[in-house]
PDB file of N, CA, C and O in Angstrom:
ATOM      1  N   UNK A   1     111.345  24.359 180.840  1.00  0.00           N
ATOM      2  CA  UNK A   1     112.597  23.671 181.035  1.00  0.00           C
ATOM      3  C   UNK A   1     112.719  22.557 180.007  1.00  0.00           C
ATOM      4  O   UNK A   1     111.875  21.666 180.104  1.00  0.00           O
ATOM      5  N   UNK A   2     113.529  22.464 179.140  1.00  0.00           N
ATOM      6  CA  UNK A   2     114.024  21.619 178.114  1.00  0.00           C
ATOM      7  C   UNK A   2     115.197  20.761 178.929  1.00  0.00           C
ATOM      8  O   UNK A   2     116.308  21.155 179.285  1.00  0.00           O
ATOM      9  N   UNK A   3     114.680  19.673 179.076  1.00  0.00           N
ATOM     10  CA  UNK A   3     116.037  18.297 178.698  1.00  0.00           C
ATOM     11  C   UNK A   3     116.458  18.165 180.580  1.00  0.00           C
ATOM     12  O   UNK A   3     117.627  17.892 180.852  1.00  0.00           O
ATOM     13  N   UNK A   4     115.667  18.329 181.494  1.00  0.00           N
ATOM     14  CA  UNK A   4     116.166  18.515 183.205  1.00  0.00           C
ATOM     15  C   UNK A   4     116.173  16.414 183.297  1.00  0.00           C
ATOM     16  O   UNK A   4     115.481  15.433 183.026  1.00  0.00           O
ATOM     17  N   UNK A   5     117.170  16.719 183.735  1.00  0.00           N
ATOM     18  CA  UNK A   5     117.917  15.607 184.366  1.00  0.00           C
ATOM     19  C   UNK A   5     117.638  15.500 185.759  1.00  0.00           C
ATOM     20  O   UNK A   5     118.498  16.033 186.460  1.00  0.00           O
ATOM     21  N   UNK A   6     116.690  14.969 186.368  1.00  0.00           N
ATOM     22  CA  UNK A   6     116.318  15.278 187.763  1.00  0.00           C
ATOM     23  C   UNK A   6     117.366  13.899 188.312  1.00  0.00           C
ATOM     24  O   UNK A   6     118.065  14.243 189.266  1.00  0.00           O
ATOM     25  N   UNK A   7     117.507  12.921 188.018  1.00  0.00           N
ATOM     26  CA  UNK A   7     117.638  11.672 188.394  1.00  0.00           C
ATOM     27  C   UNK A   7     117.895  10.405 188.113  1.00  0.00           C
ATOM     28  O   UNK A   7     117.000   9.820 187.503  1.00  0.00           O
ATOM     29  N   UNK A   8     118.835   9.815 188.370  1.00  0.00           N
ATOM     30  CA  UNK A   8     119.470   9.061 187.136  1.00  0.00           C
ATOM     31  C   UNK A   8     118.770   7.294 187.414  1.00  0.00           C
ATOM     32  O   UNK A   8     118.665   6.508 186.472  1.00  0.00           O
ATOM     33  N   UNK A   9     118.415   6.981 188.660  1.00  0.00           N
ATOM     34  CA  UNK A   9     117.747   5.558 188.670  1.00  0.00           C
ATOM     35  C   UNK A   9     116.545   5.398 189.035  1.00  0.00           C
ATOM     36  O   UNK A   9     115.900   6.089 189.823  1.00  0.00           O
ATOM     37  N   UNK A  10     116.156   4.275 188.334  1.00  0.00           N
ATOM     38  CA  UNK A  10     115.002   3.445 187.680  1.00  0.00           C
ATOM     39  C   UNK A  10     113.723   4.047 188.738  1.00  0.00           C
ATOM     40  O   UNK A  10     113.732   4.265 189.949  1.00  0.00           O
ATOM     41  N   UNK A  11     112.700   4.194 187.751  1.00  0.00           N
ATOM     42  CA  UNK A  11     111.523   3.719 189.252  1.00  0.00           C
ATOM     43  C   UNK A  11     111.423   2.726 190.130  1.00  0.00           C
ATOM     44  O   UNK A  11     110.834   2.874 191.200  1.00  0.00           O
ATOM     45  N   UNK A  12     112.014   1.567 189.750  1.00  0.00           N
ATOM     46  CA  UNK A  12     112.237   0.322 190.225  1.00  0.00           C
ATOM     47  C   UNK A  12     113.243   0.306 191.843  1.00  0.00           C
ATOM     48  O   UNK A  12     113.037  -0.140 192.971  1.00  0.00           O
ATOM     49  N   UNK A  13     114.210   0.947 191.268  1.00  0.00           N
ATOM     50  CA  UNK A  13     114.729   1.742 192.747  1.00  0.00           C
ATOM     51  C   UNK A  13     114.334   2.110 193.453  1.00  0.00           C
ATOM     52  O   UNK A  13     114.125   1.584 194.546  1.00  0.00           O
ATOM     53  N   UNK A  14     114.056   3.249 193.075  1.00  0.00           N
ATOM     54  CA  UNK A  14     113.451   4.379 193.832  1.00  0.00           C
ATOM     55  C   UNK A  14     111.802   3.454 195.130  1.00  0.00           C
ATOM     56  O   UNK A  14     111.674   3.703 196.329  1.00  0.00           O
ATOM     57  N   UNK A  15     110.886   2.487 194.310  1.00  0.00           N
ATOM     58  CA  UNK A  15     110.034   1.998 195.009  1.00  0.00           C
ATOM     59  C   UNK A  15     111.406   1.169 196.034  1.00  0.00           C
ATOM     60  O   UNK A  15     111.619   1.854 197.034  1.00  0.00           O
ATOM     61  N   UNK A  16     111.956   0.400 195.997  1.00  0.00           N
ATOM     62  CA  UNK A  16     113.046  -0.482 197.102  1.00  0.00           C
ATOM     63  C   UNK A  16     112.982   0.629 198.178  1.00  0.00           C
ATOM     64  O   UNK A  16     112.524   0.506 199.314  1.00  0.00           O
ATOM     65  N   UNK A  17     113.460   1.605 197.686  1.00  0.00           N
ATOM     66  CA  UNK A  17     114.746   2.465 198.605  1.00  0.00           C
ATOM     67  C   UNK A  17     113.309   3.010 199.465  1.00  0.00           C
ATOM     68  O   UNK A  17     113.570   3.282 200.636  1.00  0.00           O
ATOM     69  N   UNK A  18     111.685   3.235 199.036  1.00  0.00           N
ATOM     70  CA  UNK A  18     110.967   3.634 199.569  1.00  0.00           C
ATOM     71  C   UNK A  18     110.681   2.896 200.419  1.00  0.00           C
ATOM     72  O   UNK A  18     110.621   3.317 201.574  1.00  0.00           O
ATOM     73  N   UNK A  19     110.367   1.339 200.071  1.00  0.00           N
ATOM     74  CA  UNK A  19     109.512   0.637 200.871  1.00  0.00           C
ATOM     75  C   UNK A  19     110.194   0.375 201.884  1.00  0.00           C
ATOM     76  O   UNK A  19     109.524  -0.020 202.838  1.00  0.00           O
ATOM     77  N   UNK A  20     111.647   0.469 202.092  1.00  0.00           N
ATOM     78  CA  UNK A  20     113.046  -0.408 202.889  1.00  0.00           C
ATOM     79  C   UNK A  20     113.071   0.986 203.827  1.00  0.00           C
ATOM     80  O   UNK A  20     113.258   0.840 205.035  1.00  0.00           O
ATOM     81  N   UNK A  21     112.859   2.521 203.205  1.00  0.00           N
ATOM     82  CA  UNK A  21     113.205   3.407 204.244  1.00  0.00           C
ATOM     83  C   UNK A  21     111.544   3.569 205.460  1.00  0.00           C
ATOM     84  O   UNK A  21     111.659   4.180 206.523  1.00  0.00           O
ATOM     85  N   UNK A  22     110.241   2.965 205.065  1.00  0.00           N
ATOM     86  CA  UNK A  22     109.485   2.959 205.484  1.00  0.00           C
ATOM     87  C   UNK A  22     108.155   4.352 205.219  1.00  0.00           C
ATOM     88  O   UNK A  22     107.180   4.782 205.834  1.00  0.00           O
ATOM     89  N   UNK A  23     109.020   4.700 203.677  1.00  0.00           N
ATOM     90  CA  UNK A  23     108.052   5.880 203.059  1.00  0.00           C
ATOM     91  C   UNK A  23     106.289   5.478 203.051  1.00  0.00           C
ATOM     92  O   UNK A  23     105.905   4.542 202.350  1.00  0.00           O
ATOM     93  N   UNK A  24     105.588   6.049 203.652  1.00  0.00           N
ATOM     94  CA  UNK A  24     104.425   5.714 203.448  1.00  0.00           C
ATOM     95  C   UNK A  24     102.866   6.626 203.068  1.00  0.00           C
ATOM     96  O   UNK A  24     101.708   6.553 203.477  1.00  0.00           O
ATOM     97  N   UNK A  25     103.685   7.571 201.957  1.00  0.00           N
ATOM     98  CA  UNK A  25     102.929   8.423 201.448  1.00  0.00           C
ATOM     99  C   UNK A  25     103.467   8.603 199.762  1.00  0.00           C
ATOM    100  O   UNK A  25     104.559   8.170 199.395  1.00  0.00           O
ATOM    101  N   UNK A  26     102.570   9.260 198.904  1.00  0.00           N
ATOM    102  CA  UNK A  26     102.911   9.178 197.410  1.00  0.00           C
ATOM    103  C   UNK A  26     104.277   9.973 197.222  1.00  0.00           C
ATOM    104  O   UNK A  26     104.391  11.125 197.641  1.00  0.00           O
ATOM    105  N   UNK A  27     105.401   9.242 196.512  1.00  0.00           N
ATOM    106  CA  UNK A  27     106.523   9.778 195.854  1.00  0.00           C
ATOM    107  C   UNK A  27     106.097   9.958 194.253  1.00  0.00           C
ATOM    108  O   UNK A  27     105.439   9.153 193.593  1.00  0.00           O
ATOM    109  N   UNK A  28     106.644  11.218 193.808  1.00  0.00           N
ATOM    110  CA  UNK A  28     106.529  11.779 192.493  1.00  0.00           C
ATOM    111  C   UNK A  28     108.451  11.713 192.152  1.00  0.00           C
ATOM    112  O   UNK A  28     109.454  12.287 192.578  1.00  0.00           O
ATOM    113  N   UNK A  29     108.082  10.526 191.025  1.00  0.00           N
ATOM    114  CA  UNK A  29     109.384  10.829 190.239  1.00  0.00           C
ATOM    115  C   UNK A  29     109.079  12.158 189.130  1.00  0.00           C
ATOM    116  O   UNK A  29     108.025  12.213 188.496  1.00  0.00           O
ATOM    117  N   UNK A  30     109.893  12.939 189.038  1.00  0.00           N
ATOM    118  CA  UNK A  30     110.586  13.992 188.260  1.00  0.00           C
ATOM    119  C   UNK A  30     110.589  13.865 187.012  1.00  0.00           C
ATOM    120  O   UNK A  30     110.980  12.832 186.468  1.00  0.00           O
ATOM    121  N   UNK A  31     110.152  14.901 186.368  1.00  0.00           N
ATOM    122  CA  UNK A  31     110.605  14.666 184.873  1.00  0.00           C
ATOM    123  C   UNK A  31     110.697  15.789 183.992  1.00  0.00           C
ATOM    124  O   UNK A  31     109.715  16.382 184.438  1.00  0.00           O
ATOM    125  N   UNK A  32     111.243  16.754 182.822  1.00  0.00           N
ATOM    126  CA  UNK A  32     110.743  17.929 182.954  1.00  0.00           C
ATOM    127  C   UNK A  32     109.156  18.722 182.812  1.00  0.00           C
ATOM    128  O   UNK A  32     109.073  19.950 182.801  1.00  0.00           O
ATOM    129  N   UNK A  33     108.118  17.947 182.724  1.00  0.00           N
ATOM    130  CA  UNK A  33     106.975  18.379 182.922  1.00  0.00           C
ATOM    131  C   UNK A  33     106.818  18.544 184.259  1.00  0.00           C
ATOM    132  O   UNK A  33     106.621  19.708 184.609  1.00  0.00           O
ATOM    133  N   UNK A  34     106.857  17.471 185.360  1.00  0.00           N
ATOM    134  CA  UNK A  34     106.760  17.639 186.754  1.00  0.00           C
ATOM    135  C   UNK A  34     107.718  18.988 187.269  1.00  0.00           C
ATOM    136  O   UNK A  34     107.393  19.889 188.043  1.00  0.00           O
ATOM    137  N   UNK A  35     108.503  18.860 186.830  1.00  0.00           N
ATOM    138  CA  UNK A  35     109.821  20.116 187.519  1.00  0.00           C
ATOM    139  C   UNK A  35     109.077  21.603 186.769  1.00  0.00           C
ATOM    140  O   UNK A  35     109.434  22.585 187.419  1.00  0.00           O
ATOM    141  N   UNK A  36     108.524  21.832 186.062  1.00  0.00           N
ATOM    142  CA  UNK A  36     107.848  22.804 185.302  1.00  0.00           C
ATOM    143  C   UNK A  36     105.985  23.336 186.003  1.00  0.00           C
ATOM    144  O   UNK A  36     105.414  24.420 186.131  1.00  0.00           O
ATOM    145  N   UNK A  37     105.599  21.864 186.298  1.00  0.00           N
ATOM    146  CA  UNK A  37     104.581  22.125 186.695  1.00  0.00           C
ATOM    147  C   UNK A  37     104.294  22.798 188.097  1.00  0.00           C
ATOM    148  O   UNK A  37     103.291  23.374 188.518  1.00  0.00           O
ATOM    149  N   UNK A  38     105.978  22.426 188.893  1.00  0.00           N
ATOM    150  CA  UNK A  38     105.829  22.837 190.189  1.00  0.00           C
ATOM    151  C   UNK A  38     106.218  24.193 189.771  1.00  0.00           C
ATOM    152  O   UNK A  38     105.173  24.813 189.971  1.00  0.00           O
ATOM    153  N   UNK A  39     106.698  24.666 189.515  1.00  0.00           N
ATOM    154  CA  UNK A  39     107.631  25.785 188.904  1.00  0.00           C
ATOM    155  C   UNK A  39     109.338  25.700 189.467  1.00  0.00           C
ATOM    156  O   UNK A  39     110.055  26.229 190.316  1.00  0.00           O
ATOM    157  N   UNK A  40     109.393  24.991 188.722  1.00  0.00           N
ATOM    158  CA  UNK A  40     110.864  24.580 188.896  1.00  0.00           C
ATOM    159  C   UNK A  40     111.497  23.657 190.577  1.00  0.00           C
ATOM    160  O   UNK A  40     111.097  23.664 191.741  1.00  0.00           O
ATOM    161  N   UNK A  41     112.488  23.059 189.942  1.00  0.00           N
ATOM    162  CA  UNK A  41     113.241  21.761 190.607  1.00  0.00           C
ATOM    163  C   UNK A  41     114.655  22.688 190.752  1.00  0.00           C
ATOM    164  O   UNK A  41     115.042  23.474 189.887  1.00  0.00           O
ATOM    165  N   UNK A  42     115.380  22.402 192.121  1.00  0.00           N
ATOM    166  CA  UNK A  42     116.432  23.211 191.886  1.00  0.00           C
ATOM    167  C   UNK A  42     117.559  22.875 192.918  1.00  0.00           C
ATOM    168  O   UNK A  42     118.707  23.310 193.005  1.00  0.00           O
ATOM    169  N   UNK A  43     116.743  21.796 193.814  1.00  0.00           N
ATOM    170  CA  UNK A  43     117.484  21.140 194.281  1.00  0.00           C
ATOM    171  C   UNK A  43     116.937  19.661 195.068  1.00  0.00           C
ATOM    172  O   UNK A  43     115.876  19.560 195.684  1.00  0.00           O
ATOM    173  N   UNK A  44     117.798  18.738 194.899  1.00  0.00           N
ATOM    174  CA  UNK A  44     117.577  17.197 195.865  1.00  0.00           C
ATOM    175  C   UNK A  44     117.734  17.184 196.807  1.00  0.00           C
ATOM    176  O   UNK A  44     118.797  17.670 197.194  1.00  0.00           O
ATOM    177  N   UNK A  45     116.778  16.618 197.813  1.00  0.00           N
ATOM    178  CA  UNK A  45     115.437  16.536 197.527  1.00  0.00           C
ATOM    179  C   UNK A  45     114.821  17.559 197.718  1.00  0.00           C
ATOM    180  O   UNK A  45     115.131  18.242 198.694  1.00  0.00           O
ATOM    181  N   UNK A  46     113.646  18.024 196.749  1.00  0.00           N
ATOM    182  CA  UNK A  46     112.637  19.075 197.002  1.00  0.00           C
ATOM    183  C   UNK A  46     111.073  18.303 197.245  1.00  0.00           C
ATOM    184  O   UNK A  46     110.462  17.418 196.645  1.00  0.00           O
ATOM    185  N   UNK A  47     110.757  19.282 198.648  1.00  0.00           N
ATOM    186  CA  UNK A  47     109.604  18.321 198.789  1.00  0.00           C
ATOM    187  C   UNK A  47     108.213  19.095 198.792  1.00  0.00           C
ATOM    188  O   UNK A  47     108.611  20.114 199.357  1.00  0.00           O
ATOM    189  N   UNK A  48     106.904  19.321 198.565  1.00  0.00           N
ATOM    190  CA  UNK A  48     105.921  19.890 198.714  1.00  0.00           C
ATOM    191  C   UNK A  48     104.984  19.354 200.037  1.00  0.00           C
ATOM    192  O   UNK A  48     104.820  18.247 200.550  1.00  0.00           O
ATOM    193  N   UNK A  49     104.528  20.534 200.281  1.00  0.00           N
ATOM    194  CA  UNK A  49     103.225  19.711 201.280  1.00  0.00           C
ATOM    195  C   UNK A  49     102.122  20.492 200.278  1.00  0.00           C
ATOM    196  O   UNK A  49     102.221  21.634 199.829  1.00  0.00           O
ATOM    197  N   UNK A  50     101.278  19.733 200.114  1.00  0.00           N
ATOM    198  CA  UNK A  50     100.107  19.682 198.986  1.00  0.00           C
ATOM    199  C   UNK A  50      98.957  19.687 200.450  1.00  0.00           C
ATOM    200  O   UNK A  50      99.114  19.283 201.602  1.00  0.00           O
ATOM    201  N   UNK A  51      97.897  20.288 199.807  1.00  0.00           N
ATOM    202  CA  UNK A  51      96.447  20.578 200.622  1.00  0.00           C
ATOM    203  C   UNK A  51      95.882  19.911 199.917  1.00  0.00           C
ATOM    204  O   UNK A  51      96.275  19.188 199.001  1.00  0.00           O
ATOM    205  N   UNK A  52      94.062  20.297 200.648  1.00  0.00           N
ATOM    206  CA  UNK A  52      93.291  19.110 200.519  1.00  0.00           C
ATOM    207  C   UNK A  52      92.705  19.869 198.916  1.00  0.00           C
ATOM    208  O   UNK A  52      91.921  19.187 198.256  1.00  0.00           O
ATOM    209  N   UNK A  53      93.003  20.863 198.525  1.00  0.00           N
ATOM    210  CA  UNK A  53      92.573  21.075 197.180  1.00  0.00           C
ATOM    211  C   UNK A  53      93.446  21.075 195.988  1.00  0.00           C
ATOM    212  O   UNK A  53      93.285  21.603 194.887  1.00  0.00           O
ATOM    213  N   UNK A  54      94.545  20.258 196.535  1.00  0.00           N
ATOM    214  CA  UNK A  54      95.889  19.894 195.322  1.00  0.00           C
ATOM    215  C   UNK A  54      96.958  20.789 195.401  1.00  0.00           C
ATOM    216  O   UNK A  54      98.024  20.414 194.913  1.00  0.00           O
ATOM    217  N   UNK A  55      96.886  22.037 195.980  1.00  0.00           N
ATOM    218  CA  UNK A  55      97.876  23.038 196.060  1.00  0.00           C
ATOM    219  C   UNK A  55      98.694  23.363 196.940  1.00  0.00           C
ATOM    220  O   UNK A  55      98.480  23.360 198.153  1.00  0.00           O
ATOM    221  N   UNK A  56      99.821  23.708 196.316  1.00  0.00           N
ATOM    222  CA  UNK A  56     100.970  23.826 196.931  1.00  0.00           C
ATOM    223  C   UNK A  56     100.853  24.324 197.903  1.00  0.00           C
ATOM    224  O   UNK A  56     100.346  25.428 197.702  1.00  0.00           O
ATOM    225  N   UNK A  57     101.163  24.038 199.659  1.00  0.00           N
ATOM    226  CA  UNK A  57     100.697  24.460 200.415  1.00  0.00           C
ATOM    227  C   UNK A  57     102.617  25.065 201.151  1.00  0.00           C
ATOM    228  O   UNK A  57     102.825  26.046 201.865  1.00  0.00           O
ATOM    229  N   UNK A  58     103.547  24.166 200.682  1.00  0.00           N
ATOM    230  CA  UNK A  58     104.803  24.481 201.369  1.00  0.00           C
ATOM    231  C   UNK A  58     105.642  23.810 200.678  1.00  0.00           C
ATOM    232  O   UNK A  58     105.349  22.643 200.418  1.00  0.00           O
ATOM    233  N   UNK A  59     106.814  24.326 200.233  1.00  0.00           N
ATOM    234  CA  UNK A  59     108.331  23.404 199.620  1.00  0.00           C
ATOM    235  C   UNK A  59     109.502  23.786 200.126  1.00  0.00           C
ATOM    236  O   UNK A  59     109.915  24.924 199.903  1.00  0.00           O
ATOM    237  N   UNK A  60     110.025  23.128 200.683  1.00  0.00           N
ATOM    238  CA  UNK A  60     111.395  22.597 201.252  1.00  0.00           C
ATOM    239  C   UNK A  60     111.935  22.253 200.449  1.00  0.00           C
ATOM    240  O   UNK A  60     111.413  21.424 199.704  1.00  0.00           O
ATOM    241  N   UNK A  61     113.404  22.781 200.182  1.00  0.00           N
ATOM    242  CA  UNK A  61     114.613  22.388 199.343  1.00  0.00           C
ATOM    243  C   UNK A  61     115.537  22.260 200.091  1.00  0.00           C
ATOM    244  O   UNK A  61     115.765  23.100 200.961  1.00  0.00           O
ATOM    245  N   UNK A  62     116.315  21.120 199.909  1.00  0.00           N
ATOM    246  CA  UNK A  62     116.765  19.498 200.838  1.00  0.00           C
ATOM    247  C   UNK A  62     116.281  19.196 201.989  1.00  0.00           C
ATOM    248  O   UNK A  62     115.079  19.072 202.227  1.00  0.00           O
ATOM    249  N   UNK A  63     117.680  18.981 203.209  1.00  0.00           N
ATOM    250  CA  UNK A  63     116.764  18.264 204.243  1.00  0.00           C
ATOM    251  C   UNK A  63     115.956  19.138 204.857  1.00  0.00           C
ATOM    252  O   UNK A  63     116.196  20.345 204.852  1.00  0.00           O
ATOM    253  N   UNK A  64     114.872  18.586 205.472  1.00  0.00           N
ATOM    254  CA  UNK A  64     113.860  19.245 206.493  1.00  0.00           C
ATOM    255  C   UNK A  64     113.525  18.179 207.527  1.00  0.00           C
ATOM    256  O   UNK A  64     113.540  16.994 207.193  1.00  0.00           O
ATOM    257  N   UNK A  65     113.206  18.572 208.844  1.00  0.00           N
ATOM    258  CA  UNK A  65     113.149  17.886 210.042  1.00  0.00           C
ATOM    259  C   UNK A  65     112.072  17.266 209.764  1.00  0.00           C
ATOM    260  O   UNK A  65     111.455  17.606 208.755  1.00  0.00           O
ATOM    261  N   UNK A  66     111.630  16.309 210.510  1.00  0.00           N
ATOM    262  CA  UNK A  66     110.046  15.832 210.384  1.00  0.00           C
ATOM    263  C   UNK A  66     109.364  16.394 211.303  1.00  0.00           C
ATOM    264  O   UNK A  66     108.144  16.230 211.295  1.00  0.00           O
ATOM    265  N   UNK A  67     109.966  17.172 212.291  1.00  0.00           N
ATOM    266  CA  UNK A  67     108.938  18.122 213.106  1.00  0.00           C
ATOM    267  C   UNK A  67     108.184  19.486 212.162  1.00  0.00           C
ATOM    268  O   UNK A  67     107.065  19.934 211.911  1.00  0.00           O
ATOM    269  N   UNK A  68     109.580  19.752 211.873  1.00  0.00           N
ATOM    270  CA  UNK A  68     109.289  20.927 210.488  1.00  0.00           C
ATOM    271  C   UNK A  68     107.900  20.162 209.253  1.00  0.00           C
ATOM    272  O   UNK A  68     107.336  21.020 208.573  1.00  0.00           O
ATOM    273  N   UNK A  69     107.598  19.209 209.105  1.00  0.00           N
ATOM    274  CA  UNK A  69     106.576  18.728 208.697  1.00  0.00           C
ATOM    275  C   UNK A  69     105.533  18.507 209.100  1.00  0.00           C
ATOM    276  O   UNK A  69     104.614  18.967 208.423  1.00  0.00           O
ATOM    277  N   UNK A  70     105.289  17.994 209.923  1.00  0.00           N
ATOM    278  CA  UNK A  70     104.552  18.003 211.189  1.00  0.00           C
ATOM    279  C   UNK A  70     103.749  19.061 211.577  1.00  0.00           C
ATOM    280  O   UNK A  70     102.586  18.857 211.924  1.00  0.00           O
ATOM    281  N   UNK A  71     104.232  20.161 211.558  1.00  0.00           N
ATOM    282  CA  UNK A  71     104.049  21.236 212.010  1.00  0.00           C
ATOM    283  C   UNK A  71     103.011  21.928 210.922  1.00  0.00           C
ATOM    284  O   UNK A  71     101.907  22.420 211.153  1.00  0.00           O
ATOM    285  N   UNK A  72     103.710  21.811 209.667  1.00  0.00           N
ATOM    286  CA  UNK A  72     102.789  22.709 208.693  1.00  0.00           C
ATOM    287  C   UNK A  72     101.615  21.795 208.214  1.00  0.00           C
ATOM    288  O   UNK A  72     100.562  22.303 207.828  1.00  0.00           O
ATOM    289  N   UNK A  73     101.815  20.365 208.244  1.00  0.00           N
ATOM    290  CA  UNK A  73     100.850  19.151 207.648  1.00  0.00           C
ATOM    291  C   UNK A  73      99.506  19.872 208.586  1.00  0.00           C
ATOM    292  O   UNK A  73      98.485  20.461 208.231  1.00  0.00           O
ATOM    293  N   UNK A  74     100.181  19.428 210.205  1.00  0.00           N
ATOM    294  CA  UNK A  74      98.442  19.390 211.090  1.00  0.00           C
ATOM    295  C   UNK A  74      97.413  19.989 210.606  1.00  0.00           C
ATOM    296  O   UNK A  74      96.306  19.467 210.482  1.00  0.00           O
ATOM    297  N   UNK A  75      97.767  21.358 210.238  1.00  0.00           N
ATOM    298  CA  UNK A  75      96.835  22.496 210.291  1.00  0.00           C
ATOM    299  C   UNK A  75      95.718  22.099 209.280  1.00  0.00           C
ATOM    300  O   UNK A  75      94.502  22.290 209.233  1.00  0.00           O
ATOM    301  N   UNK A  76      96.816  21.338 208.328  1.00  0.00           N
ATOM    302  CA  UNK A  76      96.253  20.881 206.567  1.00  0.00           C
ATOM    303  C   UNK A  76      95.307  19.800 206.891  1.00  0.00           C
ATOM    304  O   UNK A  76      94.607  19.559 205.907  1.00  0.00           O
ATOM    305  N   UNK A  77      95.052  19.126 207.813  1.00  0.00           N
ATOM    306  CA  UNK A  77      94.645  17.922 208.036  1.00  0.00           C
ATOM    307  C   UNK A  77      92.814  18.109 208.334  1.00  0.00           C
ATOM    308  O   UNK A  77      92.124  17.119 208.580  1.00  0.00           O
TER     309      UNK A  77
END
């Protein structure tokens, strides 16, 4: 992917809007290496659940419940 526009404000934002919504796990800003490495970005927000050996374990493209998280995390835990 050449030239992906994931997102138009600052990291500086993005930490506010985290700490104020009560995010308390690692956010990955976007860039086209990140959107490539997952194998592609395709819609906001896309989210991964990552295992305990770095790999993609589940991705959700936009909203998803937090039960729907919940659910696939435990097993990972």
């Amino acid at each position: 992917m050449i030239g992906v526009s994931v997102d138009q404000i600052s990291p500086g934002e993005v930490k506010k809007f985290a700490q104020k919504s009560g995010v308390n796990y690692p956010v990955v800003l976007a860039d086209a290496k990140a959107t490539q490495d997952f194998g592609g970005i395709e819609a906001i927000p896309t989210t991964f659940v990552i295992d305990r050996e770095g790999r993609i374990a589940k991705q959700h493209q936009g909203f998803t419940e937090k039960e729907e998280f919940e659910k696939e995390i435990k097993p990972l835990l």
